[in-house]
TIVOZA-309451 format. One record per residue (C-alpha): residue in one letter; x, y, z; residue number from 1. Coordinates in steps of 0.02 Angstrom, whole numbers, plus 50000, padded with zeros to 5 digits. Layout:
TIVOZA-309451
 aa     x     y     z   i
  a     X     Y     Z NUM
...
END
This chain:
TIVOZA-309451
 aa     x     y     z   i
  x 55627 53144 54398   1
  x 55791 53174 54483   2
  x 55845 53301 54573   3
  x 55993 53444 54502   4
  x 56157 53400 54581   5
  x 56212 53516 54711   6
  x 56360 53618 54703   7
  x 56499 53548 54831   8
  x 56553 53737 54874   9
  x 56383 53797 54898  10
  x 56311 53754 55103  11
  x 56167 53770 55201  12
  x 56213 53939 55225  13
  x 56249 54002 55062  14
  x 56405 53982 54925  15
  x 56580 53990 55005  16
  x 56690 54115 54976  17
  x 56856 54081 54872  18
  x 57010 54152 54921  19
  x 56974 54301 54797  20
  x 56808 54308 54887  21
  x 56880 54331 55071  22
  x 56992 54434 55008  23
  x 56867 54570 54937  24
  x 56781 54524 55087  25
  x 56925 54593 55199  26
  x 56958 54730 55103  27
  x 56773 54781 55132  28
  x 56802 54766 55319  29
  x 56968 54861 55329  30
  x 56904 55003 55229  31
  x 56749 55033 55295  32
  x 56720 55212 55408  33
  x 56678 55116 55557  34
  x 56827 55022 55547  35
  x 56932 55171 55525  36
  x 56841 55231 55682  37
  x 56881 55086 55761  38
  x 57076 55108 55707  39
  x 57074 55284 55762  40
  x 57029 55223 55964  41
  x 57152 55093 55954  42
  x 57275 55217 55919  43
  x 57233 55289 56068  44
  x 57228 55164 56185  45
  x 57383 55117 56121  46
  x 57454 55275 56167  47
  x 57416 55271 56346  48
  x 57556 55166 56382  49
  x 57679 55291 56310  50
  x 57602 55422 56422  51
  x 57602 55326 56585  52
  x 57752 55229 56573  53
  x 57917 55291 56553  54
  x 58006 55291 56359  55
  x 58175 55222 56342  56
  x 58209 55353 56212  57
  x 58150 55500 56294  58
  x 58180 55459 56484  59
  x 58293 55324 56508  60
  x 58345 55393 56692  61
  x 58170 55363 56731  62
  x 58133 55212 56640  63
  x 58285 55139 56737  64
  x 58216 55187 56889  65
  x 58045 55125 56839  66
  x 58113 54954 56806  67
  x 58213 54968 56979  68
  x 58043 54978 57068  69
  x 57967 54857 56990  70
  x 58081 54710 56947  71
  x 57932 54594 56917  72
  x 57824 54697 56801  73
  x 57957 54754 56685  74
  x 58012 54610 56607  75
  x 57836 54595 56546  76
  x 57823 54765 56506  77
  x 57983 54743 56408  78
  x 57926 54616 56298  79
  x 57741 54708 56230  80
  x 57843 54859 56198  81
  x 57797 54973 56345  82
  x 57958 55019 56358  83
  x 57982 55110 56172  84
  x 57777 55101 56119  85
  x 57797 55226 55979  86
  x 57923 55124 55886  87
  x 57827 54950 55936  88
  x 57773 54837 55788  89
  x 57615 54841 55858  90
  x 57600 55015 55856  91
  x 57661 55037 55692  92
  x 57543 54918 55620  93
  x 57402 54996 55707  94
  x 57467 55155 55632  95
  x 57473 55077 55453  96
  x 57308 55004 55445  97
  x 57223 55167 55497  98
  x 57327 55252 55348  99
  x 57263 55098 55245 100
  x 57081 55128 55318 101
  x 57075 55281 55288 102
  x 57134 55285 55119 103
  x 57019 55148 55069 104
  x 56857 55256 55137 105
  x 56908 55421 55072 106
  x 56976 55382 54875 107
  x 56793 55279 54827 108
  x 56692 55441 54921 109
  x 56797 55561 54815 110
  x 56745 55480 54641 111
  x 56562 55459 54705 112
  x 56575 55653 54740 113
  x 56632 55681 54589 114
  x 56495 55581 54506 115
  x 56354 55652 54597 116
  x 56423 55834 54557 117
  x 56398 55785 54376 118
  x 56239 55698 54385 119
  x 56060 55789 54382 120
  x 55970 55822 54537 121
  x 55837 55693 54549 122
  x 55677 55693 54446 123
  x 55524 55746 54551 124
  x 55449 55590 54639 125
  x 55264 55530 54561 126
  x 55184 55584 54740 127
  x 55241 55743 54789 128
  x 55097 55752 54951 129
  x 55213 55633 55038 130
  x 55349 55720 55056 131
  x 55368 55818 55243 132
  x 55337 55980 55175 133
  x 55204 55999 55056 134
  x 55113 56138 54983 135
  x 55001 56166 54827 136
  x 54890 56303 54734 137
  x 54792 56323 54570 138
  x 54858 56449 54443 139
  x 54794 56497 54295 140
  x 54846 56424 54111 141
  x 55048 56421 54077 142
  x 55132 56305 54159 143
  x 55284 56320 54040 144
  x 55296 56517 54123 145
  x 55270 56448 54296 146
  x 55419 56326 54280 147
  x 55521 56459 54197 148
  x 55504 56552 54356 149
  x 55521 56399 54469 150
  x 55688 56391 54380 151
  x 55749 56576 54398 152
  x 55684 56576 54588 153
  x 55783 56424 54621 154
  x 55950 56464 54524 155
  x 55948 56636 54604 156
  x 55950 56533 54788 157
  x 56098 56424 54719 158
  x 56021 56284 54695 159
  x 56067 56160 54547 160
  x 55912 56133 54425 161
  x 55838 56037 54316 162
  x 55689 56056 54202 163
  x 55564 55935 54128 164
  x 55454 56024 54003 165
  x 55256 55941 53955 166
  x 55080 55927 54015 167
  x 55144 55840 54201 168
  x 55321 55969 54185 169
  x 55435 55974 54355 170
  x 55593 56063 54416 171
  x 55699 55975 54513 172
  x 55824 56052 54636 173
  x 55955 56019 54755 174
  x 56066 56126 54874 175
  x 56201 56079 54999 176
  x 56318 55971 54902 177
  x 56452 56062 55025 178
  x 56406 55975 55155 179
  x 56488 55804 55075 180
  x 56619 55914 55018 181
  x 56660 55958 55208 182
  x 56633 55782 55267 183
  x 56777 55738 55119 184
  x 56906 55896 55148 185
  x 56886 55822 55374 186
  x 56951 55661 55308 187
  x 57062 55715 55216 188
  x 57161 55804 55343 189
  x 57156 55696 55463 190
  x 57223 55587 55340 191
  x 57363 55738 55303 192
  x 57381 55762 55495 193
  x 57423 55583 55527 194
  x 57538 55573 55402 195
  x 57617 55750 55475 196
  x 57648 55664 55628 197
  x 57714 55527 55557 198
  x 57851 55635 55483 199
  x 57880 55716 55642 200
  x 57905 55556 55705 201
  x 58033 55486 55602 202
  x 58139 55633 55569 203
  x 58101 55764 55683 204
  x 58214 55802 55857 205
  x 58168 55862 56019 206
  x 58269 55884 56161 207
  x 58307 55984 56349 208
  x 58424 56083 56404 209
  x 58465 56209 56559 210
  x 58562 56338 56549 211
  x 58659 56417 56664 212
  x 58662 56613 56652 213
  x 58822 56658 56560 214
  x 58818 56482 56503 215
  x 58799 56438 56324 216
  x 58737 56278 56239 217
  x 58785 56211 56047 218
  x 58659 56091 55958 219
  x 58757 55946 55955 220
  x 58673 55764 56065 221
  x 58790 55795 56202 222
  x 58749 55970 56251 223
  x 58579 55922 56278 224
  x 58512 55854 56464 225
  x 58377 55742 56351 226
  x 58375 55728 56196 227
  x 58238 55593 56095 228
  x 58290 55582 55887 229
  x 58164 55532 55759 230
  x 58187 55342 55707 231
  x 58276 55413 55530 232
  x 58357 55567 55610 233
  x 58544 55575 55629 234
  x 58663 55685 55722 235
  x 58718 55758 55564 236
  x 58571 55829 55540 237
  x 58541 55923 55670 238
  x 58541 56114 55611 239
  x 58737 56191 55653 240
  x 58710 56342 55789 241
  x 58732 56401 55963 242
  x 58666 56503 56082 243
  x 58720 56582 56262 244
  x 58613 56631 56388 245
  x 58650 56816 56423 246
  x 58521 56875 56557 247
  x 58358 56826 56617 248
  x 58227 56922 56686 249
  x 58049 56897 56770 250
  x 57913 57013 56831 251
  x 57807 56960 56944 252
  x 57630 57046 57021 253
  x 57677 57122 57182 254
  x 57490 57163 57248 255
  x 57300 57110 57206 256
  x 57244 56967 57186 257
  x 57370 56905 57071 258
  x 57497 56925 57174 259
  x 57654 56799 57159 260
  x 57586 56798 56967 261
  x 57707 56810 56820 262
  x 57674 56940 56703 263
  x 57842 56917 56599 264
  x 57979 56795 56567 265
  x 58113 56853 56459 266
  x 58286 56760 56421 267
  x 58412 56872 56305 268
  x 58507 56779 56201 269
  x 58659 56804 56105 270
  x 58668 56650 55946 271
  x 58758 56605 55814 272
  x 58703 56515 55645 273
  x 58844 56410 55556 274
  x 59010 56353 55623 275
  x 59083 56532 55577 276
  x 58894 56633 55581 277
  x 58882 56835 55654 278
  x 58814 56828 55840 279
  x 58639 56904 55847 280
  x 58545 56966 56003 281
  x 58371 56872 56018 282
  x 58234 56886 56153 283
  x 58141 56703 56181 284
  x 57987 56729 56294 285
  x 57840 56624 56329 286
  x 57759 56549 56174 287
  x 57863 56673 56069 288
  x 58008 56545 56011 289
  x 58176 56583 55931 290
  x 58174 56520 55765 291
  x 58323 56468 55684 292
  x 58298 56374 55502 293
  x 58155 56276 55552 294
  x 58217 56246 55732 295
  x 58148 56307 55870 296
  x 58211 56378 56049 297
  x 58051 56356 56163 298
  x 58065 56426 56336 299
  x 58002 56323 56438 300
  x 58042 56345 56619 301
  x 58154 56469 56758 302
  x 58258 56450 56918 303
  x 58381 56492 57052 304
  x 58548 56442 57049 305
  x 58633 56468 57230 306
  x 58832 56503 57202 307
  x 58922 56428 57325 308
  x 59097 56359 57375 309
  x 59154 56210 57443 310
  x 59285 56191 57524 311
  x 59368 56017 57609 312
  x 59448 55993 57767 313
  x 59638 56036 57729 314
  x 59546 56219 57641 315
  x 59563 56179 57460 316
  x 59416 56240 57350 317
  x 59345 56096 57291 318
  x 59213 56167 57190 319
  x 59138 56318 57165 320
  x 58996 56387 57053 321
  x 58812 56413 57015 322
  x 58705 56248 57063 323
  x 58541 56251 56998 324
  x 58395 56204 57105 325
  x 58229 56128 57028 326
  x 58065 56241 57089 327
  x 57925 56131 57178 328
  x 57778 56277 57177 329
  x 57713 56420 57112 330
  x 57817 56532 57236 331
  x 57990 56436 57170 332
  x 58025 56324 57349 333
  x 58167 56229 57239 334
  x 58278 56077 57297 335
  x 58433 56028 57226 336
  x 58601 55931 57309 337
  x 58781 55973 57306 338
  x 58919 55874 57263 339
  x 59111 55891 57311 340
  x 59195 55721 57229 341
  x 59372 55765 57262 342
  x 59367 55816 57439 343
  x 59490 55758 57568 344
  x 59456 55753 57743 345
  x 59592 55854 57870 346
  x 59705 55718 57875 347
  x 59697 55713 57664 348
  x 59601 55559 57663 349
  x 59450 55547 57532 350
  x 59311 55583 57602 351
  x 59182 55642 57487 352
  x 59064 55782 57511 353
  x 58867 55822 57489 354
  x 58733 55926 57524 355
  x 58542 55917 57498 356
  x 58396 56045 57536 357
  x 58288 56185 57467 358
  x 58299 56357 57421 359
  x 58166 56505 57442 360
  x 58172 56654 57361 361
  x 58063 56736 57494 362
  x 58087 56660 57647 363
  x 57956 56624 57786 364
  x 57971 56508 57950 365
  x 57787 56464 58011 366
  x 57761 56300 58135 367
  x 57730 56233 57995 368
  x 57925 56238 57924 369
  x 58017 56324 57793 370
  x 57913 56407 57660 371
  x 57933 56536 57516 372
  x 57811 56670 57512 373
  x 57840 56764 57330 374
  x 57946 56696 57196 375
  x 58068 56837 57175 376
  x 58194 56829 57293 377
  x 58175 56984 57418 378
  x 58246 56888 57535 379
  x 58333 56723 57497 380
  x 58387 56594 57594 381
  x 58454 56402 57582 382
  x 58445 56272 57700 383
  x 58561 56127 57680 384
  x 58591 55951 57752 385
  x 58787 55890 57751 386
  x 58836 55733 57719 387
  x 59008 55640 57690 388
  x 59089 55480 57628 389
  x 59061 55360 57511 390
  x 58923 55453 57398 391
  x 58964 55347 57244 392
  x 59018 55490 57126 393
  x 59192 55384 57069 394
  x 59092 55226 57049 395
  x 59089 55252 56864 396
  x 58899 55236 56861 397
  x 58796 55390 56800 398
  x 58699 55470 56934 399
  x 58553 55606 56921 400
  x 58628 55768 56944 401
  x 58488 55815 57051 402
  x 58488 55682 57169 403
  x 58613 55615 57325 404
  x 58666 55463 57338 405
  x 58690 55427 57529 406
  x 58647 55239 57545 407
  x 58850 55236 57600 408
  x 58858 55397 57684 409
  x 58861 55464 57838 410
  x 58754 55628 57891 411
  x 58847 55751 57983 412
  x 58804 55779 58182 413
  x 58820 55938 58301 414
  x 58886 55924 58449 415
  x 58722 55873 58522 416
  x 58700 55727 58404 417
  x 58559 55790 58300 418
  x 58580 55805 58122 419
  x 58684 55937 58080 420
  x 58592 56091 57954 421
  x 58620 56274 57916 422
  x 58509 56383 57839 423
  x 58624 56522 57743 424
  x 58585 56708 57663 425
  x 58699 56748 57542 426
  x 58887 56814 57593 427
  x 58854 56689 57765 428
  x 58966 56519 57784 429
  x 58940 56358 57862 430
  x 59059 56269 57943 431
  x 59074 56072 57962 432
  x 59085 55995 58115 433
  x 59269 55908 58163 434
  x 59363 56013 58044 435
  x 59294 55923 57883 436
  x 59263 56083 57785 437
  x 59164 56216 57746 438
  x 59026 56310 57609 439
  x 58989 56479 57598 440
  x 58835 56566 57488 441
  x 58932 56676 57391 442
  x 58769 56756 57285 443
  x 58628 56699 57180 444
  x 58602 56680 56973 445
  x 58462 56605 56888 446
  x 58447 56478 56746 447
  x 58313 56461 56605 448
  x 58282 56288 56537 449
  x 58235 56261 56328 450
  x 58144 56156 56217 451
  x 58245 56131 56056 452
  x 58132 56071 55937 453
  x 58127 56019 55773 454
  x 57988 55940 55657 455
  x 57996 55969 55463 456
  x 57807 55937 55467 457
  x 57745 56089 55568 458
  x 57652 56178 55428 459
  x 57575 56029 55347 460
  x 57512 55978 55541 461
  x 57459 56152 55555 462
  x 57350 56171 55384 463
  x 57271 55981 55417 464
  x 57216 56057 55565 465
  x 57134 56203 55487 466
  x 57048 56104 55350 467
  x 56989 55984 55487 468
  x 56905 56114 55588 469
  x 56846 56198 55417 470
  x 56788 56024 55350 471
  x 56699 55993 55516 472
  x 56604 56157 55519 473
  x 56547 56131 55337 474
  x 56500 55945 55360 475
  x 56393 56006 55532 476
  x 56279 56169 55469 477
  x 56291 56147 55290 478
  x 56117 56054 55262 479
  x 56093 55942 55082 480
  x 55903 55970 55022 481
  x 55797 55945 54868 482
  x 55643 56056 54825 483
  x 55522 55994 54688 484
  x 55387 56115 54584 485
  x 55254 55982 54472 486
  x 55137 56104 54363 487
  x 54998 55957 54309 488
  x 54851 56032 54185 489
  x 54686 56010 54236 490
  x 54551 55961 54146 491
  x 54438 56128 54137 492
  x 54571 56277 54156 493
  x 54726 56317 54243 494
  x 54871 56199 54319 495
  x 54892 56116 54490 496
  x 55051 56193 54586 497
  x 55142 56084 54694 498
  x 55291 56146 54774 499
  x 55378 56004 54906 500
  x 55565 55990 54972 501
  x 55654 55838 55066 502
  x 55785 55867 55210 503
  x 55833 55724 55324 504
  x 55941 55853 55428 505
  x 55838 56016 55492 506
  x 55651 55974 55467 507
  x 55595 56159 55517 508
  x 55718 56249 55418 509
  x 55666 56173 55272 510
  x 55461 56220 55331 511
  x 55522 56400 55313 512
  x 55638 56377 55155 513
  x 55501 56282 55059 514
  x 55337 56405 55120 515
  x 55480 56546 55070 516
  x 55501 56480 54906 517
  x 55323 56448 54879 518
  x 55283 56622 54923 519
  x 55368 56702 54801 520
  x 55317 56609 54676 521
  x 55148 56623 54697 522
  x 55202 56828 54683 523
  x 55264 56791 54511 524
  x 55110 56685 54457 525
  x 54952 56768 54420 526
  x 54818 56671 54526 527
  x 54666 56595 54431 528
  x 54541 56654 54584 529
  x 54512 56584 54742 530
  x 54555 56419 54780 531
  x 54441 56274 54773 532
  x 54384 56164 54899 533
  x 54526 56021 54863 534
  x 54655 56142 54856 535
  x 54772 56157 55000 536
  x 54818 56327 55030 537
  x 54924 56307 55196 538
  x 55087 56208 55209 539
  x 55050 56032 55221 540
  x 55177 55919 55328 541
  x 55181 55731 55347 542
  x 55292 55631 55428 543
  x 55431 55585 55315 544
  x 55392 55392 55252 545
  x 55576 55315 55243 546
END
């Protein structure tokens, strides 16, 4: 007797898979929850990178300098994307597949839901003594008026029902179907929130700017100090106002424990909507943003802004204003550098001029240096370093407006040889040494520095959120259980009770919810006498049998 051929795409190990096959099979994969979970921590891993390494779009002064410091690292960095990881292929397409994922997990659920809202709660299982809470009673005849109650009792705890009339009659019951529901509406918005940020991402704006007070600023790229564009935003879109800084104000706690504290920040603004728009008076203060057509004025940060003059060794002013000095601590220590490009020395020779040092508002000289004590300034003071030569401001390459160059400079000496420094109050003047020139403090102002933001997708972001958090709570203490009631005739008179109810979440709850239910129905049921001997009038609880 021979032997049935064997199939040459069938193995040891089972039939192979066609290309249809592996494709289902991948599909299965990619849309499976864990999978999406998997997605979701690649995502952020992947955005670790853009935290910890500088962005080309959003800090290319730093990035530069980042890839000064490390000339060996960077090319490598350059080439995975480390440089610009939010527009990276890679992170795109780990992006994608979690929208894919995601989708793939939450549009089958969502038809199963809506199936399972439709169906009947299950029929009442053969054995109801195995289920982890138990109980059962003899009543007398009726059994048709004891499941009739069972019903009403039920319905009137919201449960769904179902009733199976006869000799061996149940009602089945089942409560918690929000639970799903939640678990659903959580996916969901994340699903909405992702896409939210993905929006943000490709056409929203953000950018930096301080301002000077009296200064103003227009939203145009080259009024900002930073500014980062969504991949598909444009210049043109930016929204068409301006705004000038008119005053700013802070209150700090003078006594207590608190002291040095800020209690208020206020910067009054005067803007302007349009190219030809009314100006309107507008008070930005922390977390309270100016909103202007969907964009928003954040403020973000305060300083000092010493005004001095500078003047070169034949007299000449050459320059003279506010300079804005960048706080290091809580009591507003700031640094900030000087810069005189045009300066001649006494014999009109170029000779450039700088100066670099700090600032305190409240000034205090310990043996352990210069320090600020309180950040309003009761009694200010700056201490400055001069410096003069070559400082590389007509180089044609962009410097940090913060920062001195003085790799080809020369540090001014005293007469004793020692570097030469001043610290000034405001109306005092320091002179140079050899005639080279002179700066005087001439007062103080202060600068605020804003977040102009824009992201079309605020409010969906914002309601994905709240349905996350609303989903999450529902999916957490909404529990999904099933009660059963079985009224079986018995041979002489009356019917066997049997009241049972399943929940894999909160075992004791559902002690209490079924001995509650069986209560009151034994209230509504006239009992035949005592019970028997094989009658079970306490709750009886096994161990659920999976």
């Amino acid at each position: 007797m021979s032997s049935a051929p064997v199939d040459p795409s069938e193995t040891a190990g089972g039939p192979r898979l066609g290309p249809v096959g592996w494709l289902r099979w991948l599909w299965h994969l990619l849309t499976s929850m864990r999978t999406a979970l998997v997605l979701l921590l690649l995502l952020s891993l992947a955005a670790i990178p853009g935290s910890l390494i500088p962005q080309q779009g959003r800090q290319p002064a730093q990035a530069a300098d980042f890839r000064k410091r490390y000339p060996g690292l960077s090319p490598v960095l350059d080439k995975l994307g480390f440089f610009d990881v939010f527009s990276s292929p890679w992170f795109a397409g780990v992006y994608l597949l979690l929208f894919i994922s995601l989708a793939g997990c939450i549009v089958p659920r969502c038809f199963h839901y809506a199936r399972t809202m439709r169906a009947q709660p299950p029929a009442a299982p053969r054995v109801l003594a195995r289920m982890p809470q138990y109980e059962r009673w003899t009543a007398p005849d009726g059994s048709g008026e004891v499941l009739s109650s069972a019903a009403q009792l039920l319905r009137r705890r919201r449960f769904r029902v179902a009733v199976q009339l006869g000799e061996d009659g149940w009602v089945a019951a089942e409560k918690g179907y929000l639970r799903e529901a939640g678990n659903l509406v959580f996916h969901i918005a994340l699903f909405g929130l992702l896409i939210a940020v993905a929006i943000g991402s490709l056409f929203g704006t953000t950018g930096q700017k301080l301002v000077l007070e009296g200064d103003g600023f227009t939203n145009t790229p080259s009024q900002y100090d930073d500014f980062t564009p969504g991949v598909l935003s444009s210049a043109e879109g930016l929204e068409p106002f301006g705004f000038r800084l008119q005053g700013f104000s802070a209150v700090y706690q003078r006594s207590g424990p608190q002291r040095g504290t800020a209690s208020s920040f206020v910067a009054r603004l005067g803007y302007t909507e349009g190219v030809d728009g009314t100006s309107r008076s507008a008070r930005v203060e922390v977390n309270k943003p100016l909103d202007i057509n969907g964009t928003r004025v954040f403020l973000v940060g305060h300083g000092y802004a010493p005004v001095v003059t500078v003047r070169d060794g034949t007299g000449n002013a050459v320059w003279s204003g506010p300079v804005a000095f960048l706080p290091q601590d809580n009591n507003l220590r700031s640094i900030g550098v000087i810069k005189a490009a045009d300066a001649v020395d006494a014999k009109g020779r170029p000779d450039q001029l700088g100066f670099s040092g700090f600032f305190l508002p409240t000034v205090q000289l310990s043996s352990q240096g210069w320090s600020s004590t309180f950040p309003a300034p009761d009694d200010p003071v700056m201490v400055l370093n001069a410096y003069h030569g070559d400082l590389g401001l007509n180089s044609g390459v962009p410097q940090n407006v913060y920062q001195l160059n003085t790799r080809q400079a020369v540090q001014f000496k005293d007469s004793k040889g020692t570097p030469f420094a001043r610290a000034l109050r405001p109306g005092e003047r320091m002179e140079l040494p050899d005639g080279a020139g002179s700066l005087s403090f001439d007062g103080l102002q202060q600068w605020a520095s804003f977040q102009i933001a824009y992201n079309p997708s605020n409010s969906t972001a914002l309601w994905s959120s709240v349905a996350m958090g609303v989903g999450l709570m529902a999916s957490l203490f909404v529990r999904r259980r099933r009660v059963w009631v079985r009224v079986r005739q018995q041979a002489g008179s009356g019917s066997e009770i049997e009241v049972a109810g399943l929940d894999r979440t909160a075992a004791d709850r559902l002690t209490e919810e079924v001995a509650a239910i069986a209560a009151e129905l034994r209230r509504k049921v006239s009992a035949a006498g005592p019970p028997a001997d094989h009658d079970i009038p306490e709750p009886h609880h096994q161990e659920q049998q999976r």
